[in-house]
C-alpha positions in Angstrom: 26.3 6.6 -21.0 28.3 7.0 -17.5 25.8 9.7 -16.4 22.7 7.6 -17.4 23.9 4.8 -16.0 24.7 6.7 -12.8 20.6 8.1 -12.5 20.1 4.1 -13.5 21.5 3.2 -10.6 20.0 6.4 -8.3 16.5 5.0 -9.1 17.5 1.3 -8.1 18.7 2.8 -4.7 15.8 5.0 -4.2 13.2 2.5 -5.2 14.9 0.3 -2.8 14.9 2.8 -0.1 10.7 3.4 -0.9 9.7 -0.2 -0.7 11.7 -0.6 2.2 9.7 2.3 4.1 7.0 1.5 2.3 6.9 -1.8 4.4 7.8 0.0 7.8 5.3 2.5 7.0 2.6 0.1 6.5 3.1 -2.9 9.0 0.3 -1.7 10.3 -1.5 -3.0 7.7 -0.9 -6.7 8.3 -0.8 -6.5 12.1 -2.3 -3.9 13.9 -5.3 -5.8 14.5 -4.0 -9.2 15.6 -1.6 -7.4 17.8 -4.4 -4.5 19.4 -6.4 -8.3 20.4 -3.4 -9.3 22.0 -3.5 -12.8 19.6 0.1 -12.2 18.5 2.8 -10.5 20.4 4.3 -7.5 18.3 7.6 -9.5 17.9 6.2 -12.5 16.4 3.4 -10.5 14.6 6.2 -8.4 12.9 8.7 -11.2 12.2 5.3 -13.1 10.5 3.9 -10.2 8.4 7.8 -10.1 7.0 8.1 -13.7 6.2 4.7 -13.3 4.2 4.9 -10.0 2.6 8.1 -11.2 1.0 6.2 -14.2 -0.2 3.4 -12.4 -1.6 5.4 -10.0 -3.5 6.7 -13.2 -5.9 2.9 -14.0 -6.6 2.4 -11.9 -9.5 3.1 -8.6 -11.6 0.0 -7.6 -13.0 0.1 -4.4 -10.7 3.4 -4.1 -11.6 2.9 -3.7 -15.3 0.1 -1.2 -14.6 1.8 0.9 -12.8 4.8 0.9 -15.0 3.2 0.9 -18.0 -0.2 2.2 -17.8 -0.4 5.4 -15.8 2.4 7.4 -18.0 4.1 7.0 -21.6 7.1 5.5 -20.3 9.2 6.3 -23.5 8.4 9.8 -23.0 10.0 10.0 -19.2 13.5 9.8 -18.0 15.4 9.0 -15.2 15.1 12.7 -13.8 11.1 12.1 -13.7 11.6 8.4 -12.1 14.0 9.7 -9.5 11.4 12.8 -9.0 8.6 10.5 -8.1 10.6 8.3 -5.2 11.8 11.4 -3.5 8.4 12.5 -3.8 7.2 9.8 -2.4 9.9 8.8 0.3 9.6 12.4 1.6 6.1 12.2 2.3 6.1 8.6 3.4 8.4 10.0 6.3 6.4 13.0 7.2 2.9 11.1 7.7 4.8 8.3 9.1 6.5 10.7 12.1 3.1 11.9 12.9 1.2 8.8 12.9 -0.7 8.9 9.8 -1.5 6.2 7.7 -1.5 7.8 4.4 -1.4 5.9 1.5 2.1 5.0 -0.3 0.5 3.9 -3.1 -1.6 7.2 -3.3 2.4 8.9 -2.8 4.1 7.0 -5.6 1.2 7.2 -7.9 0.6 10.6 -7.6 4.2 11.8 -7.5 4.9 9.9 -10.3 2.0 11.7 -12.8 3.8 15.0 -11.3 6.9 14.5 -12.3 6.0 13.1 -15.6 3.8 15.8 -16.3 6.6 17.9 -15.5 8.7 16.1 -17.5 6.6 16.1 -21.2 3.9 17.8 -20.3 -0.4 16.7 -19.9 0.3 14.2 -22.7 2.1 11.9 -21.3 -0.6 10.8 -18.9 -2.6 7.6 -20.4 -5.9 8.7 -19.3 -7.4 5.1 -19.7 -4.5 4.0 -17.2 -5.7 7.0 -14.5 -9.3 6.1 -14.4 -8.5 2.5 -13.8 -6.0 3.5 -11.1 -8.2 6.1 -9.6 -11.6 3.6 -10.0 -9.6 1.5 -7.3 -7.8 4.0 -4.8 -11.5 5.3 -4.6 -13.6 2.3 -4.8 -11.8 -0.1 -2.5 -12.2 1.4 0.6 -16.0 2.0 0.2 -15.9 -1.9 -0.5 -13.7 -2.4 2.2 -16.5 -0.7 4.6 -19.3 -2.6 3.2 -17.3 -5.8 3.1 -16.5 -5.2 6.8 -19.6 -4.6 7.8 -21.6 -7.3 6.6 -18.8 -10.2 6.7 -19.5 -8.7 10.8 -22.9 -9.1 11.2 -22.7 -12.8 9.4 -20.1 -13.4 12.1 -22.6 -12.3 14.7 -25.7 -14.0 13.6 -23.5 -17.3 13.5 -22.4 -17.3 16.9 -25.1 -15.3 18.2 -25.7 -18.3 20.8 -22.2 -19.7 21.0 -20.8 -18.3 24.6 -18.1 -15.8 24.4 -15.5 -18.0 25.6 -15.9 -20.1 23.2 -16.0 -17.2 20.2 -13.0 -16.0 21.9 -10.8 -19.4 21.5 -12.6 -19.8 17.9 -11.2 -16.0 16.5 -7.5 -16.4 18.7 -6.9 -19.1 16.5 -8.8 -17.5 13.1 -7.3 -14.2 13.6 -3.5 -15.9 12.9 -4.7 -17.4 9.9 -6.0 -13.8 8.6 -3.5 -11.7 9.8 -1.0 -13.9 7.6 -3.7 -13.6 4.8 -3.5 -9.7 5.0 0.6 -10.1 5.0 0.7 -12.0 2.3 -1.8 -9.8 0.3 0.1 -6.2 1.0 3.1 -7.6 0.2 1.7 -8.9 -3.2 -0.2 -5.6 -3.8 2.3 -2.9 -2.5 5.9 -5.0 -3.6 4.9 -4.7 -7.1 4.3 -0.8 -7.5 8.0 -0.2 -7.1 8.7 -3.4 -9.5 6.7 -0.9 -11.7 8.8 1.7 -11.2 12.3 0.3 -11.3 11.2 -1.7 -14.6 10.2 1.6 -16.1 13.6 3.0 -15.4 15.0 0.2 -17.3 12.8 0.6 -20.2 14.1 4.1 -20.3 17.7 3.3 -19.8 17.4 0.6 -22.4 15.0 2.0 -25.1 12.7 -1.0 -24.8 9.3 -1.4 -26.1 6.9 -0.2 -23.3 4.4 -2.7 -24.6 6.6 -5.4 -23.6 7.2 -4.7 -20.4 8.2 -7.3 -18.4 9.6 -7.6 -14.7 12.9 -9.1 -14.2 13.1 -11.7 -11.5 15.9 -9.9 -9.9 14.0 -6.9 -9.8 11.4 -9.3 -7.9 13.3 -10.3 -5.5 14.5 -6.9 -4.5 11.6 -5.5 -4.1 10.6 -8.5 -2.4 13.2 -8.4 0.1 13.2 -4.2 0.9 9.7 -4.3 2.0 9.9 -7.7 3.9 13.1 -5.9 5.8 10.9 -2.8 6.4 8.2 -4.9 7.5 10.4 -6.3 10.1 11.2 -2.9 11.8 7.9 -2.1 12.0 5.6 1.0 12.0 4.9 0.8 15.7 3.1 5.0 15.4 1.0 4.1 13.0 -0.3 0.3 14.8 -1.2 2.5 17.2 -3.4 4.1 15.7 -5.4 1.6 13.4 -5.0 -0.9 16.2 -6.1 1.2 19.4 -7.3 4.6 18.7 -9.9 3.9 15.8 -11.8 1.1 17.0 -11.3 -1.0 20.1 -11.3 -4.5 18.8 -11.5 -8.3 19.5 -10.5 -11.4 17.7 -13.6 -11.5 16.1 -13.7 -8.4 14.5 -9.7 -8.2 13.6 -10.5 -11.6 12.1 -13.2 -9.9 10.0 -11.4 -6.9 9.7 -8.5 -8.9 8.3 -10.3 -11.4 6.2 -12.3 -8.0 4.5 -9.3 -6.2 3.8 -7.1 -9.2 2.7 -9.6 -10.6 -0.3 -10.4 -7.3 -1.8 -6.7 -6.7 -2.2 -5.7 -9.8 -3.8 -8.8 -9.3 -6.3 -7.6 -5.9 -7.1 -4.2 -7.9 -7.4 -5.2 -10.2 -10.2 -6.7 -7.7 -11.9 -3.6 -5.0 -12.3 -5.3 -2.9 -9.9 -2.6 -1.1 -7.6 -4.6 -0.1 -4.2 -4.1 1.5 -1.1 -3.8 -1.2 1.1 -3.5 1.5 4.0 -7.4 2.5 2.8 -8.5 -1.1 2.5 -7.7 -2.3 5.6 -8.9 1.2 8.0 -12.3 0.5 6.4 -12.2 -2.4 6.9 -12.0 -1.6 10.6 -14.4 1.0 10.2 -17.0 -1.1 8.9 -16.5 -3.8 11.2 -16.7 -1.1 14.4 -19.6 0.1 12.7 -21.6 -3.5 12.2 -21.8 -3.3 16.4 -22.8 0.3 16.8 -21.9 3.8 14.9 -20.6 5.0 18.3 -18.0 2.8 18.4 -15.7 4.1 15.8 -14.1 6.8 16.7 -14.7 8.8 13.6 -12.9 11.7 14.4 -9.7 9.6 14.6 -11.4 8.3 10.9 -11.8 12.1 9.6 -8.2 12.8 10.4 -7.3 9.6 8.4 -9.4 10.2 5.5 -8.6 14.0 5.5 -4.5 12.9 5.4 -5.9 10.6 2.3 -7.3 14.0 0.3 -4.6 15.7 1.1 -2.2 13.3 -0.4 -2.9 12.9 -4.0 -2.5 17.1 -4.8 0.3 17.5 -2.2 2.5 14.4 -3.6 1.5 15.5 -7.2 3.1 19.2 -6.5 5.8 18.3 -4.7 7.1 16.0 -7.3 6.6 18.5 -10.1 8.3 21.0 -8.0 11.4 18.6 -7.6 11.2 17.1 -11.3 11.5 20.9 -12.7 14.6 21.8 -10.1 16.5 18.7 -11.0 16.0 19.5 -15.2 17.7 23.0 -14.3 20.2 21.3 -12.3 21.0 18.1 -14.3 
């Protein structure tokens, strides 16, 4: 009971560690945009998008329950394949995060997690129902995410098409607050709730509960809640570099679109259990709203290196967990 208790624990921590650079890995999300248009300073950009994200991770747990629930048999993991997953994931949240990438976390913990439950009971413990749904979204949402952009853009244009640009300009400082918080508040409802997931699945294991009535304890909330909304506030300042200045050279106008995009396709996938890539949503997003004034102006290569680091992440976090989740059953 000691030892289990112990690997109990070892999740909690690691989870903790995750969300927390989960939210300094993907600050970017929320503020990139609002600080590239110079409409927030960094500092007050940062403190904001913390505030919020800790807000949004209290608004619901439908992703949680997914992602705890309906991606693996949790009776038929352990603590081992829990603890697997998070260094999985935490390993390759640093790596893309030291060179500026911004890879998905949730397409890290998602995929680690299948690898080390695989490696834990084998093929059958995936619940293939639960993997469609999951992979439907991490693939969907950014194509939406580039129409959405793209067209909420060109409304935007034909609107003010004869308002003068000084005027547009004080219009979008102002809007672009408003949807900068919007994005904050929905990453931090979306991205909080996939380590709820996890921990919560620990403790169905530790306990022997009934996976079918999973439920997130409010504790487990506000943990989660707090770790990413104290990562948020350090800040990912490599990778607002590159969403915010190398992809797409933006103005209020299109972060405001950008941001508004991005924002309400995550909190629909929200409501709906869906855990996505926020990282995804909001780069195409960005994409689609470069795109809306010319194709030239998105700096696609920039884009290829992003979406390559995006293939690359599902099989690499898979293996690597797998890998990890076999050493520690011939260690533990």
């Amino acid at each position: 009971m000691h030892d289990s208790f112990t690997l109990l624990v070892i999740v909690i921590v690691l989870a903790t560690v995750f969300d927390f650079i989960n939210g300094f890995h993907d600050t970017a999300n929320a503020i990139a945009t609002s600080v590239s248009t110079r409409v927030l300073s960094p500092k007050f950009a940062v403190g904001m998008a913390a505030v919020l994200n800790i807000a949004g991770a209290f608004a619901g747990t439908a992703v949680a329950k997914m992602v705890g629930s309906g991606l693996v048999d949790a009776s038929s993991v352990n603590q081992i394949t829990v603890i697997s997953a998070l260094l999985s994931a935490i390993i390759w949240d640093l790596l893309t995060w030291y060179f500026g990438l911004p890879t998905s976390s949730s397409h890290a913990i998602l995929a680690s997690l299948v690898g080390a439950a695989v490696a834990t009971a084998g093929t059958g413990v995936i619940i293939q129902k639960g993997v469609y749904k999951i992979l439907f979204g991490l693939f969907a949402s950014p194509v939406a995410g580039l129409v959405l952009g793209y067209f909420l853009m060109q409304l935007l244009v034909n609107i003010f098409r004869r308002v003068s640009p000084a005027i547009v300009s004080r219009i979008f400082n102002r809007s672009q607050i408003v949807s900068a918080a919007y994005m904050a508040f929905s990453h931090g409802n979306n991205d909080a709730q996939k380590t709820m997931g996890i921990i919560t699945m620990a403790l169905v294991s530790y306990y022997n509960l009934d996976p079918v009535a999973f439920h997130v304890p409010t504790w487990v909330i506000a943990l989660c809640a707090s770790a990413m909304g104290l990562g948020t506030a350090l800040g990912g300042w490599r990778i607002i570099k590159t969403l915010g200045v190398k992809l797409v050279n933006l103005r209020p106008i299109h972060g405001f679109a950008a941001e508004a995009s991005a924002a309400t396709i995550i909190e629909v996938a929200s409501r709906y259990g869906l855990p996505l890539s926020t990282t995804h949503v909001i780069s195409s997003t960005i994409m689609g709203v470069g795109a809306s004034k010319r194709l030239s102006a998105v700096r696609w290569g920039v884009g290829g290196n992003i979406v390559l680091a995006w293939v690359i992440t599902l099989p690499a976090c898979a293996l690597l967990a797998w890998a990890i989740c076999k050493a520690a059953h011939l260690l533990v």
